[in-house]
ChimeraX commands (.cxc) that place a marker at each C-alpha (Angstrom):
marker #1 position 101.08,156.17,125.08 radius 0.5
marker #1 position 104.49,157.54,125.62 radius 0.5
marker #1 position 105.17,161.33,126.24 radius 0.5
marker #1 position 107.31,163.11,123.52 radius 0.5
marker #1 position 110.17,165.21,123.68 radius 0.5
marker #1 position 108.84,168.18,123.36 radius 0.5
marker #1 position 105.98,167.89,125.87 radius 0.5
marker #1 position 108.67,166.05,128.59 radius 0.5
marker #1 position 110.82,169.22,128.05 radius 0.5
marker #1 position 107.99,171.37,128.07 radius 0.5
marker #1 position 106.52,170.31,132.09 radius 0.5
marker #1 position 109.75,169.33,133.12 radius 0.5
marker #1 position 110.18,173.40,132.33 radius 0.5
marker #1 position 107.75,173.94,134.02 radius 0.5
marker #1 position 108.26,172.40,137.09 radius 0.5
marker #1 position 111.90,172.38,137.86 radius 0.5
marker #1 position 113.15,175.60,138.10 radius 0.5
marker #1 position 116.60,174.64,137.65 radius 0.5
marker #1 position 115.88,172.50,134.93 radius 0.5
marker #1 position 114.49,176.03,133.21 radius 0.5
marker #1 position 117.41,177.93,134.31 radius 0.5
marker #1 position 119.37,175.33,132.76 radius 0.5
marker #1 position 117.64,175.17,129.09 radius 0.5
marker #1 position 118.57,178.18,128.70 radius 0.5
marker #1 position 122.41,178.77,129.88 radius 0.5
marker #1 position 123.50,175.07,128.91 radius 0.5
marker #1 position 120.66,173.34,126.59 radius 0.5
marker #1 position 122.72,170.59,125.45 radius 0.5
marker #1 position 123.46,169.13,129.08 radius 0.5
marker #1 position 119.63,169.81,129.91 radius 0.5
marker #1 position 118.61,167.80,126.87 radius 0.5
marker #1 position 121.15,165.49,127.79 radius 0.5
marker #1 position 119.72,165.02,131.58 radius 0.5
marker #1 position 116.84,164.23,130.06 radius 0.5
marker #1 position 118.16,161.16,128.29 radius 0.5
marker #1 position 118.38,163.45,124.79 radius 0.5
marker #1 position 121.49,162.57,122.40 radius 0.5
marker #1 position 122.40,165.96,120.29 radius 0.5
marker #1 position 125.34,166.33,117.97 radius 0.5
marker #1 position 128.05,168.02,118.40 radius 0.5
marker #1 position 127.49,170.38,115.69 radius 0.5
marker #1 position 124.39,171.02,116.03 radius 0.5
marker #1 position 123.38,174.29,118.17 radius 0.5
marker #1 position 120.01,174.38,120.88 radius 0.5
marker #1 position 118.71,177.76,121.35 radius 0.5
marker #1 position 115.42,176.65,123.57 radius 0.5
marker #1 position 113.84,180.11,125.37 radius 0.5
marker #1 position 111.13,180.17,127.93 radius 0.5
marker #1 position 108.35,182.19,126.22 radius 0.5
marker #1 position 107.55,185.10,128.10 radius 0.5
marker #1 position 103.50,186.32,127.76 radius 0.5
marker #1 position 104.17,189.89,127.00 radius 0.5
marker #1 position 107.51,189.18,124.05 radius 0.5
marker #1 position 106.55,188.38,120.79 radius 0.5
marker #1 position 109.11,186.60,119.27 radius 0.5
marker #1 position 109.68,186.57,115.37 radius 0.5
marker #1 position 112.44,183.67,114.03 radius 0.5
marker #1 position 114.17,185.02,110.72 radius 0.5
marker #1 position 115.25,182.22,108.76 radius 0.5
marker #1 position 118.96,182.70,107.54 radius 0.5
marker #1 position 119.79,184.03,103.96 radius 0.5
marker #1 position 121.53,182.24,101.12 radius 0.5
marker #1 position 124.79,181.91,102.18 radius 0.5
marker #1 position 125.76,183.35,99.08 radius 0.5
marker #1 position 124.88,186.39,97.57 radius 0.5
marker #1 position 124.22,184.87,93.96 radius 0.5
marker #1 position 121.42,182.34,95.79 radius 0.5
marker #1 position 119.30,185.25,97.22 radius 0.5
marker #1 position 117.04,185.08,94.80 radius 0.5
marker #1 position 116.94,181.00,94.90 radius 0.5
marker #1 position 115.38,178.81,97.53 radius 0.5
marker #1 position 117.56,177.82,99.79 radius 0.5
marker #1 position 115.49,175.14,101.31 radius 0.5
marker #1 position 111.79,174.98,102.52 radius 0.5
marker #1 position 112.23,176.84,105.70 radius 0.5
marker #1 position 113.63,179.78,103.56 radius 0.5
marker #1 position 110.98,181.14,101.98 radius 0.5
marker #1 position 107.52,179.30,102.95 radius 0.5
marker #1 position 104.90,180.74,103.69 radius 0.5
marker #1 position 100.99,179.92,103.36 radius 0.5
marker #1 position 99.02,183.28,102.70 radius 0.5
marker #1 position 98.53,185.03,105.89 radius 0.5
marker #1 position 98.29,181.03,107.98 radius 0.5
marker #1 position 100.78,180.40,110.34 radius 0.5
marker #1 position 101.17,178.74,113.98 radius 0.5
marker #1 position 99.59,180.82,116.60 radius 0.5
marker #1 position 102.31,180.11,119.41 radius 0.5
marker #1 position 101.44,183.21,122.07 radius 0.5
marker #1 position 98.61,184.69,124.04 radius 0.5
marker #1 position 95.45,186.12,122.50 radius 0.5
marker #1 position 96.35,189.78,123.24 radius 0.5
marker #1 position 99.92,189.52,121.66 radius 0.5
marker #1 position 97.46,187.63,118.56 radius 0.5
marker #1 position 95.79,191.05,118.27 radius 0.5
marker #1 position 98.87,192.56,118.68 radius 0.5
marker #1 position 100.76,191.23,115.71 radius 0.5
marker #1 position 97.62,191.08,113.45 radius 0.5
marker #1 position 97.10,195.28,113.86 radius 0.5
marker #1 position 100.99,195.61,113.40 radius 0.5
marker #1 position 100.57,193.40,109.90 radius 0.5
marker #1 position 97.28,195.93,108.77 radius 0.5
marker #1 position 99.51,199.01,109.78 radius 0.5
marker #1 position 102.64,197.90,108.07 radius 0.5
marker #1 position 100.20,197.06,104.77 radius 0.5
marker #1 position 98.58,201.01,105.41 radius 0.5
marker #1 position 101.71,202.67,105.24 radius 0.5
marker #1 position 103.34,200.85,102.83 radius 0.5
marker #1 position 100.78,200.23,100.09 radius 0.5
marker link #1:1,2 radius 0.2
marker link #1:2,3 radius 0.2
marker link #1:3,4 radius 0.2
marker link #1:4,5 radius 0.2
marker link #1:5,6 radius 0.2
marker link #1:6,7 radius 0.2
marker link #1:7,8 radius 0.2
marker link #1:8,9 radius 0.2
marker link #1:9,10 radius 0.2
marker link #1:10,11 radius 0.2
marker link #1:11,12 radius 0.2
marker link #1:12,13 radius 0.2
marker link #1:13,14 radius 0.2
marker link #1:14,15 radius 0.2
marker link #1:15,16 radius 0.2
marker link #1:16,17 radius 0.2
marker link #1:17,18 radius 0.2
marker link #1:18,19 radius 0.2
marker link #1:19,20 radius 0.2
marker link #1:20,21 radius 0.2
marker link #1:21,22 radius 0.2
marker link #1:22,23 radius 0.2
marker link #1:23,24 radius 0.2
marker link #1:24,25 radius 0.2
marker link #1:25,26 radius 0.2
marker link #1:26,27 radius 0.2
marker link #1:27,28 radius 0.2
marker link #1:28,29 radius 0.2
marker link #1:29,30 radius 0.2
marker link #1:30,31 radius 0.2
marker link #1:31,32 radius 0.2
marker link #1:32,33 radius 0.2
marker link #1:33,34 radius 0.2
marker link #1:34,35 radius 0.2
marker link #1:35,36 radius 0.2
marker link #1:36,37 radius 0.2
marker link #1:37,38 radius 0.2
marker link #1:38,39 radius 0.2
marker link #1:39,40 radius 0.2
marker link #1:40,41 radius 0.2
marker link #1:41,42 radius 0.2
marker link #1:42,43 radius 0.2
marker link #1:43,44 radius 0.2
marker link #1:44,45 radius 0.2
marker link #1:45,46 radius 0.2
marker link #1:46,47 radius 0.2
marker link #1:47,48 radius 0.2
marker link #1:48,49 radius 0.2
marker link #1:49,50 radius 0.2
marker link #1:50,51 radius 0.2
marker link #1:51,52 radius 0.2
marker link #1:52,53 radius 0.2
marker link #1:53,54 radius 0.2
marker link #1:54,55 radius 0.2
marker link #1:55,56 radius 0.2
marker link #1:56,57 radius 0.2
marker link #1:57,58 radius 0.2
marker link #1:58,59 radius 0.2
marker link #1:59,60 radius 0.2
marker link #1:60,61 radius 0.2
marker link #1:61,62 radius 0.2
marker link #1:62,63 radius 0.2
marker link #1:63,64 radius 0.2
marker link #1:64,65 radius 0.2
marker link #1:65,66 radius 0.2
marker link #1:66,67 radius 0.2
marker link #1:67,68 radius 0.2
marker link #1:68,69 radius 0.2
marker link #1:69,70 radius 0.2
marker link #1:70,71 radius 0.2
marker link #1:71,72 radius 0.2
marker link #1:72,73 radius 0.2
marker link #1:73,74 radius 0.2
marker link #1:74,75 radius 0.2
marker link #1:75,76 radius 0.2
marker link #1:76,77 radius 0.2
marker link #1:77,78 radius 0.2
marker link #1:78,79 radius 0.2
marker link #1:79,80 radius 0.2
marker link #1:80,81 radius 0.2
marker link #1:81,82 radius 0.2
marker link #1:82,83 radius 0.2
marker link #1:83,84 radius 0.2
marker link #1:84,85 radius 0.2
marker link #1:85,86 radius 0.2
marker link #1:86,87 radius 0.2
marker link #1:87,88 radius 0.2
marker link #1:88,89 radius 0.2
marker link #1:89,90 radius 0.2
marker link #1:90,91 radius 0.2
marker link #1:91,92 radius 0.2
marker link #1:92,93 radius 0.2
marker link #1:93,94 radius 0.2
marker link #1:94,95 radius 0.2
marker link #1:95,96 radius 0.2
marker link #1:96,97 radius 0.2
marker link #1:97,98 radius 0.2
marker link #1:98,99 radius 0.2
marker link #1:99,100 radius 0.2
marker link #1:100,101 radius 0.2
marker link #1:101,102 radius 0.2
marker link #1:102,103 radius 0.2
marker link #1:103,104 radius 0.2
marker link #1:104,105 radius 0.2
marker link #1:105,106 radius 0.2
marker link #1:106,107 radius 0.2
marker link #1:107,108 radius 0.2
view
């Protein structure tokens, strides 16, 4: 079975440090040492997850005012009760759960 993209990315990461220093200050050219093809218009943002950063991804707004209130598109707006992706240690797990209870204390 082949290896995907994202786990060939992932441990060459991890084991080339200038491959890692590279993902982040040029992604495209990383991507494309890997034998990756990416658009010109399209944008790579790829960070090394740190164990003590949470990291929250806002998904952008309508890009006009008058769609606020509309979905944009999927990534806009979904969300599946309180499920999502666990993507970080256990103790930043805990972390984000009491900082959801806190903000639903003090703002019921």
């Amino acid at each position: 079975m082949k290896q995907t993209l994202e786990r060939a990315l992932i441990e060459k990461a991890w084991r080339d440090p200038a491959f890692r220093a590279a993902i982040e200050t040029d992604p495209k050219s990383a991507l494309k040492s890997m034998g990756v093809e990416v658009s010109d218009d399209v944008n790579i943002d790829i960070r090394m997850q740190r164990r003590d950063t949470l990291y929250y991804v806002i998904p952008p707004s309508a890009e006009h005012a008058d769609d606020a209130g509309n979905i944009i598109n999927q990534m806009d707006l979904w969300q599946s009760a309180e499920l999502f992706c666990w993507i970080m240690p256990q103790a930043l797990k805990l972390e984000l759960l009491g900082m959801r209870q806190s903000y639903r204390r003090n703002n019921a």
